[in-house]
VMD Tcl script that draws the C-alpha trace (Angstrom):
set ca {
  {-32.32 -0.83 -5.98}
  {-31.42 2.81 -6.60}
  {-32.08 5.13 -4.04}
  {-31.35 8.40 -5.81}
  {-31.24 8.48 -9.53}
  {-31.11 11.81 -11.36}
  {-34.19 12.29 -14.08}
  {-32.51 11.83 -17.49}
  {-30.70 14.27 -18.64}
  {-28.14 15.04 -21.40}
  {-26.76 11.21 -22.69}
  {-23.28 11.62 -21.37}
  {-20.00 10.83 -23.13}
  {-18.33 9.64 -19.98}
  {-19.05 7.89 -16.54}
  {-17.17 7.98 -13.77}
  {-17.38 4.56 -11.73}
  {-17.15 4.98 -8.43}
  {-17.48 1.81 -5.65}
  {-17.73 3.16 -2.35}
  {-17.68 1.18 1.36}
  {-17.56 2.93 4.54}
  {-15.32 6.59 3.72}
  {-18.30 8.95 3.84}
  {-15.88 11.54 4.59}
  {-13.60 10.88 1.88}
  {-16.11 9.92 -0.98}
  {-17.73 13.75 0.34}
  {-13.96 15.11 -0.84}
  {-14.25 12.84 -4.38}
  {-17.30 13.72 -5.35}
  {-17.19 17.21 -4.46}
  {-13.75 17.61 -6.65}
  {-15.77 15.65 -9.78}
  {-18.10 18.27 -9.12}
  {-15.53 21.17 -9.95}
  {-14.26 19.58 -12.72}
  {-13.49 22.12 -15.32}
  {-14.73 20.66 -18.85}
  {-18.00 21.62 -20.92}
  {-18.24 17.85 -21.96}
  {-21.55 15.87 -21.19}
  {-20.61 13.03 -17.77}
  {-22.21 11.42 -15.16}
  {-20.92 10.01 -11.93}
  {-21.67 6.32 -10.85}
  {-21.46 5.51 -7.38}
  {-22.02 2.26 -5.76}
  {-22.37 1.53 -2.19}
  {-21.42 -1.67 -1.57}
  {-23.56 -2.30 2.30}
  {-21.67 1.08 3.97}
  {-23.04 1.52 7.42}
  {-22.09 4.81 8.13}
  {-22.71 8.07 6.70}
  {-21.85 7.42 3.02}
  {-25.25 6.72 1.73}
  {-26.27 10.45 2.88}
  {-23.55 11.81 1.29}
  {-24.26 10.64 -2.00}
  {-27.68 11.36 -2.01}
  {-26.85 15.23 -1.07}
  {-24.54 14.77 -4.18}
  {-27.25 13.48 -6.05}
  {-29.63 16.54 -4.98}
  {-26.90 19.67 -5.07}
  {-24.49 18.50 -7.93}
  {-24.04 19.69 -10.69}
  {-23.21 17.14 -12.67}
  {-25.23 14.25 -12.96}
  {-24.68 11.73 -9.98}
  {-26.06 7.94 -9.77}
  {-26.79 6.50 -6.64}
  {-26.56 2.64 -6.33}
  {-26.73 0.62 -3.21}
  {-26.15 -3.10 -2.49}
  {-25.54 -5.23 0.09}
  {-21.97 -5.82 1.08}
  {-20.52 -8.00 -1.88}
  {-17.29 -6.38 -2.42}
  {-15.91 -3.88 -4.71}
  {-15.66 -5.76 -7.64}
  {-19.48 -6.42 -7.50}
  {-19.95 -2.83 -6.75}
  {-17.53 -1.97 -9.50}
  {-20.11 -4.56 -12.20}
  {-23.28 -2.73 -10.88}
  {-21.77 0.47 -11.79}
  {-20.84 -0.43 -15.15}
  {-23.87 -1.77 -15.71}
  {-25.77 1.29 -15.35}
  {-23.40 3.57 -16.47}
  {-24.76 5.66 -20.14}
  {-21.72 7.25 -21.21}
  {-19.59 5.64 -23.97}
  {-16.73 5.34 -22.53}
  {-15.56 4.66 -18.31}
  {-13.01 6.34 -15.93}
  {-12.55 4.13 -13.30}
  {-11.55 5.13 -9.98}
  {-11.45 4.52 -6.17}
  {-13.58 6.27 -3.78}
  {-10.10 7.89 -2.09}
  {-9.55 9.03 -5.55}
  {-9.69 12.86 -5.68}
  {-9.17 14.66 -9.29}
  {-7.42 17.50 -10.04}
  {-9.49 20.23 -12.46}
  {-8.59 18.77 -15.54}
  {-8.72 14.92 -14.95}
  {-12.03 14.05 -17.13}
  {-11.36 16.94 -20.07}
  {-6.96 15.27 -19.83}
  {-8.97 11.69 -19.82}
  {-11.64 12.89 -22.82}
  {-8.56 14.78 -24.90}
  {-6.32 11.43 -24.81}
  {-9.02 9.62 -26.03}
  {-9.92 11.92 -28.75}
  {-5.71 12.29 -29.73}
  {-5.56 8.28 -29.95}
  {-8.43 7.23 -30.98}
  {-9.64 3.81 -31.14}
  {-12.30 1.19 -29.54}
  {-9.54 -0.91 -27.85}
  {-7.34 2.79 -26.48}
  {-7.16 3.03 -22.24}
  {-6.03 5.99 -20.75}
  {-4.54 5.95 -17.50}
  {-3.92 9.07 -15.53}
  {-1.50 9.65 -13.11}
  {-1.49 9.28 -9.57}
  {0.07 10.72 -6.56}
  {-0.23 10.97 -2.70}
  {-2.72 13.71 -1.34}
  {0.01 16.46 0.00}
  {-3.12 17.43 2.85}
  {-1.94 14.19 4.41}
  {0.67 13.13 6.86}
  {4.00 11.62 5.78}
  {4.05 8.06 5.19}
  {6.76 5.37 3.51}
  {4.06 3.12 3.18}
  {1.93 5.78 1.05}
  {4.75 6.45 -0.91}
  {5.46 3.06 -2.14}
  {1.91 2.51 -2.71}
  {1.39 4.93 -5.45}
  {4.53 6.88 -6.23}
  {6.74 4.38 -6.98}
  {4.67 2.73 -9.43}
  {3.91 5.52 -11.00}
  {7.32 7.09 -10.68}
  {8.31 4.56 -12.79}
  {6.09 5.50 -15.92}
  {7.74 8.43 -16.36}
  {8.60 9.31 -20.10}
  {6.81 6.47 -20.82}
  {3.91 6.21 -23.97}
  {2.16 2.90 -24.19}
  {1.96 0.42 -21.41}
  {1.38 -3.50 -20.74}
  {-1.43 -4.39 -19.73}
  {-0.09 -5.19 -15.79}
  {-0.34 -1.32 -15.43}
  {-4.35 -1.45 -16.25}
  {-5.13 0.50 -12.51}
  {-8.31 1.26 -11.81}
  {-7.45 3.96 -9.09}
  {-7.83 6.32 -12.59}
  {-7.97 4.49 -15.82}
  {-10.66 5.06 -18.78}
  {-11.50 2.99 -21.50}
  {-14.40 2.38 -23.67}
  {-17.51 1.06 -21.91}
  {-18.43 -1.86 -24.56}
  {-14.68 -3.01 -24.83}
  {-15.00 -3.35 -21.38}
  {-18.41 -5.11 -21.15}
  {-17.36 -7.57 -24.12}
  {-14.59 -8.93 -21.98}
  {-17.31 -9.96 -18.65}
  {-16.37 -7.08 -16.22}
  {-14.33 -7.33 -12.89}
  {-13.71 -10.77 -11.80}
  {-15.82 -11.00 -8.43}
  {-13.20 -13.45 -6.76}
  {-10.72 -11.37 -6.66}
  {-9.68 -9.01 -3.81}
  {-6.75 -7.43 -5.18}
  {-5.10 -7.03 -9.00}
  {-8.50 -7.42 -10.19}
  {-7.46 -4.78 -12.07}
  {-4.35 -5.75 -13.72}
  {-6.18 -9.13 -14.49}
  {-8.82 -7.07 -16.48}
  {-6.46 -5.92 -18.06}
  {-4.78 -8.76 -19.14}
  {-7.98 -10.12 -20.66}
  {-8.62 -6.62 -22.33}
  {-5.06 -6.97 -24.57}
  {-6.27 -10.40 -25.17}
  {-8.87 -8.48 -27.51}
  {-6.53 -6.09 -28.65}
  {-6.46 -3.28 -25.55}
  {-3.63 -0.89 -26.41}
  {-2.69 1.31 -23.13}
  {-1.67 4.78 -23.08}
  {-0.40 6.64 -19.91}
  {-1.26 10.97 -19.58}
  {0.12 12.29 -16.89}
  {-1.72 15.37 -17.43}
  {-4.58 13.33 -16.03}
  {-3.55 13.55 -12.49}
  {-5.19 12.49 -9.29}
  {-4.69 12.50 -5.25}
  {-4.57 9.11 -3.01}
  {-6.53 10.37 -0.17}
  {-5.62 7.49 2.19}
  {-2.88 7.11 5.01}
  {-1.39 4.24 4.96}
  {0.59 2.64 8.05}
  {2.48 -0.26 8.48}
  {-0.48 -2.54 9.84}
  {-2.73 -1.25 6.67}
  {0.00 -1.55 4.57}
  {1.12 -5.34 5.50}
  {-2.79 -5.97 5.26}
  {-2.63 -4.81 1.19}
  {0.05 -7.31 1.46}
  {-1.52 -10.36 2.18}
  {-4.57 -9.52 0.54}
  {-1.88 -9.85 -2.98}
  {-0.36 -12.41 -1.97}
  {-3.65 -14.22 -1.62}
  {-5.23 -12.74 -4.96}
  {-2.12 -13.41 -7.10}
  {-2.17 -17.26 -5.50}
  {-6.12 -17.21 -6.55}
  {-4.98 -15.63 -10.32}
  {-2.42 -18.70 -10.29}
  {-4.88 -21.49 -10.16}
  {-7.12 -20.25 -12.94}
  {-4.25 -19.06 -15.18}
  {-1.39 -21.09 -14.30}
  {0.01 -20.45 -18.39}
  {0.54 -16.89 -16.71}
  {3.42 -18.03 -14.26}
  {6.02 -15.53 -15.82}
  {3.90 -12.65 -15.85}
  {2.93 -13.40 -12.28}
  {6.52 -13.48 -11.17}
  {7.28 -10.23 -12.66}
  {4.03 -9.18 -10.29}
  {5.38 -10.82 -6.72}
  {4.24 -14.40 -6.73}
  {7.65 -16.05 -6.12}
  {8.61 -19.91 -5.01}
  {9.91 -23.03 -7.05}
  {10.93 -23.09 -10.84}
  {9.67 -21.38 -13.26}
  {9.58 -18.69 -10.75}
  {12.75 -18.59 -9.44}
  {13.98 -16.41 -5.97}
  {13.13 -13.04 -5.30}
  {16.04 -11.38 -4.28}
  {14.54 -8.16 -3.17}
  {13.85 -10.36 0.28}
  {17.16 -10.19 1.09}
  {17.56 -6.40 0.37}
  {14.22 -5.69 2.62}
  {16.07 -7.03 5.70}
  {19.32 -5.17 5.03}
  {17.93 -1.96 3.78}
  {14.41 -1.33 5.50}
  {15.42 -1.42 9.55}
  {17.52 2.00 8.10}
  {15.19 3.69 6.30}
  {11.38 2.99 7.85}
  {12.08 2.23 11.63}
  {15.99 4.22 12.42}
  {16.82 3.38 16.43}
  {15.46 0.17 16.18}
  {18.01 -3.03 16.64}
  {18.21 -4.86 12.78}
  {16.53 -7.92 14.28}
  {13.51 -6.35 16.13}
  {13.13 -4.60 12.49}
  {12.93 -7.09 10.82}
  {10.39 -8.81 12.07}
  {8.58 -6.12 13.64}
  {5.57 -7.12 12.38}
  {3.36 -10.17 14.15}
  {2.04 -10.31 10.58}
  {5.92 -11.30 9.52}
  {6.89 -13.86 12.36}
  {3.00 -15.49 12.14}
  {2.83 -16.01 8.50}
  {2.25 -19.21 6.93}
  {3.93 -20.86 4.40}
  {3.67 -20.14 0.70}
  {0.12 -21.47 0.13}
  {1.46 -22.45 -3.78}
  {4.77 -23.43 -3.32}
  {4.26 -24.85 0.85}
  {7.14 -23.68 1.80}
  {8.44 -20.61 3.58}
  {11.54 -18.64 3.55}
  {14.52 -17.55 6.80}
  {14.85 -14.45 7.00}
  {19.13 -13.47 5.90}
  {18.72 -11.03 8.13}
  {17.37 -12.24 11.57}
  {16.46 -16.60 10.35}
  {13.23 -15.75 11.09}
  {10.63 -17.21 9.53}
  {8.67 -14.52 7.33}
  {6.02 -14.57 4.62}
  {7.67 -13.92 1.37}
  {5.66 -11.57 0.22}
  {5.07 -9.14 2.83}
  {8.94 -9.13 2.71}
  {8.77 -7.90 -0.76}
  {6.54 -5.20 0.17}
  {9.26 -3.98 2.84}
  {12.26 -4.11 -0.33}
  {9.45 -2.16 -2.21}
  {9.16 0.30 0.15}
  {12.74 1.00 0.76}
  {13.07 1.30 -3.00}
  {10.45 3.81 -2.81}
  {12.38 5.68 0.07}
  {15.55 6.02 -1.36}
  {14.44 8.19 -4.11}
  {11.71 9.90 -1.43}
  {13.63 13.21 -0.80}
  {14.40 14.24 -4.66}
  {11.01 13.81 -5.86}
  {8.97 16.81 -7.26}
  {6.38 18.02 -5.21}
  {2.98 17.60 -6.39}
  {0.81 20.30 -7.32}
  {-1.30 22.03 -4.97}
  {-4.72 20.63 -5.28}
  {-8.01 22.44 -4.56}
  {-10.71 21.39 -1.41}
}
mol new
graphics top color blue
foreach p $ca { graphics top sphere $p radius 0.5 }
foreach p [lrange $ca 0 end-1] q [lrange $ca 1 end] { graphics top cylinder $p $q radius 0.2 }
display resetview
């Protein structure tokens, strides 16, 4: 069904894919900033509400009645945002797809940087992916930081990219390539985007990174959300596993650690000894941690069936929330010299 649908307008060169559940507020902020985008090129905007229960499908459709630019209103009931994601692309015109989240909010430029990379490379099988960094209108948090700005802190100076940093929080590529290789993968709650990608340099993908293209994260994240991301990896990358098992390296370079040919992850030992310093200062090493009842109740390894002691406190702790703890204090130690982000418009 589609609630709200634009009459036909221009055919545009470029859709924006947007799956939305349950951020009325902050899809309002998105769309309103896709709105302003400064470019004379031809795009629509795809939403997809996957089931939202609150305000969100009113927001759209006063997007759909005031914008400017084209918007799209899709609505489903709650299947996921990979489903949402599918429906999107399958009703998107424009030739080619920038992909992003509904906390996504674009600077000016980000469609004309995404169109102008495009045009510079050239090429069916060329992705762009734009940069991203935290929204400065929101609080301070370690967690945030190591969500986006490490990753992306490590791109920089970089050209072309593997296909592991195919992430769909602002990525475009063409809309057939994309179609050709059978969408999102529906099972898949997290690094569905990485494995797209993986199956998009199978056909010949070749990934370029424009920082020019830049972007805000418009979500806080705190410990409890971001120990939640971490399961919900640990759980996708296990799923990813099964089906691709001939992908075992490339999945330890991602997190998924246990028994040969995986080998250790080391960074669990560095999360006890560095973190307790640098997230949670005044608390006692021990209580740090394994601060988290998401830590001390975690299974074991649901490939491997085993789980790890802590070096720290011989806890028991779920291996890979403990990497996301070493990631974070990575991400912290280099916190305090990073560039400030541009000032962004409301």
């Amino acid at each position: 069904m589609t609630p709200d649908t634009p009459p036909p307008s221009e055919t545009p060169i470029l859709s924006v894919i947007i799956p939305t559940y349950g951020r009325a507020e902050t899809l309002r902020l998105t769309l309103a900033a896709f709105d302003r985008q400064e470019t004379e090129a031809a795009f629509e905007i795809v939403v997809c509400d996957d089931g939202s229960v609150d305000g969100t499908g009113a927001v759209i459709s006063r997007a759909v009645a005031t914008a400017r630019r084209p918007v799209v209103h899709l609505r489903q009931e709650n299947a996921g945002a990979n489903a949402a994601r599918n429906r999107a692309i399958e009703a998107a015109r424009g030739t080619r797809l920038l992909i992003v989240n509904d906390d996504t909010i674009p600077s000016p430029n980000l469609v004309a940087a995404h169109l102008a990379a495009h045009a510079r490379r050239g090429g069916r099988e060329t992705a762009i992916l734009g940069r991203m960094t935290i929204d400065p209108a929101l609080p301070f948090s370690p967690f945030a930081a190591l969500h986006h700005d490490a990753s992306y802190d490590a791109l920089a100076g970089r050209v072309e990219l593997g296909w592991d940093a195919f992430l769909t929080c602002n990525v475009s590529v063409d809309a057939g390539f994309l179609r050709e290789a059978g969408g999102f993968d529906q099972q898949l709650t997290w690094h569905e985007d990485i494995e797209l990608g993986e199956r998009l340099a199978r056909r010949g993908m070749r990934l370029f990174y424009e920082p020019k293209a830049l972007a805000y994260h418009h979500h806080f994240l705190d410990e409890a959300a971001y120990l939640r991301i971490a399961e919900r990896e640990g759980a996708a990358l296990v799923l990813w596993y099964r089906k691709r098992p001939d992908l075992a390296p490339d999945l330890a370079r991602l997190g998924l650690v246990g028994p040969e040919p995986f080998g250790r992850a080391r960074r669990h030992a560095q999360a006890a000894l560095v973190m307790p310093a640098v997230a949670q200062p005044g608390r006692r090493a021990r209580r740090a941690c394994s601060a988290s009842s998401s830590i001390r109740r975690a299974r074991p390894c649901p490939v491997t069936g085993r789980s790890r002691r802590c070096p720290r406190c011989r806890s028991r702790a779920s291996r890979r929330a403990a990497r996301c703890w070493s990631r974070a204090a990575a991400s912290m130690a280099s916190w305090s010299s990073r560039p400030a982000a541009p000032p962004r418009r409301r």
